[in-house]
C-alpha positions in Angstrom: -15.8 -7.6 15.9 -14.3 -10.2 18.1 -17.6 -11.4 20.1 -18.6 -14.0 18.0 -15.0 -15.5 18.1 -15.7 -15.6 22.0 -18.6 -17.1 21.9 -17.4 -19.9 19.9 -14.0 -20.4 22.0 -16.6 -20.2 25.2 -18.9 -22.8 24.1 -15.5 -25.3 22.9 -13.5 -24.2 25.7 -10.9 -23.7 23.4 -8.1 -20.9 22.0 -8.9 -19.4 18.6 -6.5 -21.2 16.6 -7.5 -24.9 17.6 -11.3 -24.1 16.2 -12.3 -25.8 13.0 -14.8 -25.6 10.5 -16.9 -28.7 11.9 -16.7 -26.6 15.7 -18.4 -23.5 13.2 -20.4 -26.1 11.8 -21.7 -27.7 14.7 -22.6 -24.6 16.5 -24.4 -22.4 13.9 -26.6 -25.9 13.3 -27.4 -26.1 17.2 -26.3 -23.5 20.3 -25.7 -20.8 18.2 -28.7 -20.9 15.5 -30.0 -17.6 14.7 -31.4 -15.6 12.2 -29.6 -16.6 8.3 -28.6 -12.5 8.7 -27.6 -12.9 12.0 -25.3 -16.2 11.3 -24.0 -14.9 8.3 -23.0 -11.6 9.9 -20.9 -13.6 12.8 -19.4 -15.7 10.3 -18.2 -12.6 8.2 -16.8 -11.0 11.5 -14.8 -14.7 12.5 -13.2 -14.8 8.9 -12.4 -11.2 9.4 -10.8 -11.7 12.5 -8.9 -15.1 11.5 -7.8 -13.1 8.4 -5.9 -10.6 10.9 -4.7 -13.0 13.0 -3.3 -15.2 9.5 -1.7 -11.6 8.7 -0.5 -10.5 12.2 0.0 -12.9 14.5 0.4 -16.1 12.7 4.4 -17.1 12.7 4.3 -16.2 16.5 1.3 -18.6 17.4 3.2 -21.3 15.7 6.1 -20.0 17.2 4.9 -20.6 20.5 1.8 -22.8 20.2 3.0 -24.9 17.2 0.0 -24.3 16.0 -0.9 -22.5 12.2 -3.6 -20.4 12.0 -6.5 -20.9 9.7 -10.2 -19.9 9.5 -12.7 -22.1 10.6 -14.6 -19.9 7.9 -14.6 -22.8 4.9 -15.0 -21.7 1.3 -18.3 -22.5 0.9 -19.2 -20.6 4.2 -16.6 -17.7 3.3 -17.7 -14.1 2.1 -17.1 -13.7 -1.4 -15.1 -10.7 -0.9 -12.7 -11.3 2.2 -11.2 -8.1 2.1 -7.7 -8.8 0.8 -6.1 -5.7 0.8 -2.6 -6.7 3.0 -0.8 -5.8 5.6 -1.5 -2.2 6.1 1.8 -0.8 7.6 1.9 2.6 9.5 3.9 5.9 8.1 7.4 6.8 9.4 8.0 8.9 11.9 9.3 11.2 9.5 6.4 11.2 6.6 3.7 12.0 9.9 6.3 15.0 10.9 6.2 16.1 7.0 2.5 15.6 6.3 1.5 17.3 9.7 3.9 20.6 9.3 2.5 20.8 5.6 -0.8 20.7 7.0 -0.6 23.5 9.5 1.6 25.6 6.7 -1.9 25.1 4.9 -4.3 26.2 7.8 -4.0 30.3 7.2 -5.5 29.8 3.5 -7.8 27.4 4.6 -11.4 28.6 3.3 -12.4 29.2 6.3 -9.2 29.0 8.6 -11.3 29.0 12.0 -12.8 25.7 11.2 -10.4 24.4 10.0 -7.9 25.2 12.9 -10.7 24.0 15.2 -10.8 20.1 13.7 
């Protein structure tokens, strides 16, 4: 997934947060002109990984960077469905014990308990 941001920070010599949308402009028209599929695969990947890094990692670049963290992915460029479905946020410690113990309670009357024991 990340690949075509390397490439990219490579060929600027730059960190992922200092690229901008005339660096994915500039490359896509010359070094890194491919196939339309091909481009606009990489290009969906980039957004997807600057829309992680907006999500994740964003106060503490400009924490330590001072600098914000935006795609180089512009609208016009930019998948029409970017994926916004937030922040997933892991279970508690508790609601994995719960759900795991009500899983095994459920293994005898499993169907076809062998299988099931076995995944």
């Amino acid at each position: 997934m990340i690949k075509p941001v390397i490439e990219l920070c490579e060929f600027y010599d730059a960190v992922p947060w200092r690229l901008a949308p005339k660096h994915l402009d500039q490359y896509f028209a010359g070094a890194g002109k491919r196939a339309r599929s091909t481009v606009r695969a990489k290009i969906n990947k980039i957004d997807g990984y600057f829309e992680f890094l907006e999500q994740r990692y964003a106060c503490e670049i400009a924490r330590r960077f001072g600098a914000a963290v935006e795609s180089p992915v512009d609208p016009f460029n930019r998948p029409r469905h970017r994926g916004d479905f937030g922040l997933r946020i892991p279970p508690s410690q508790r609601a994995m014990k719960e759900s795991f113990a009500a899983w095994r309670d459920a293994l005898p009357s499993a169907r076809k308990e062998a299988v099931a024991c076995r995944d």
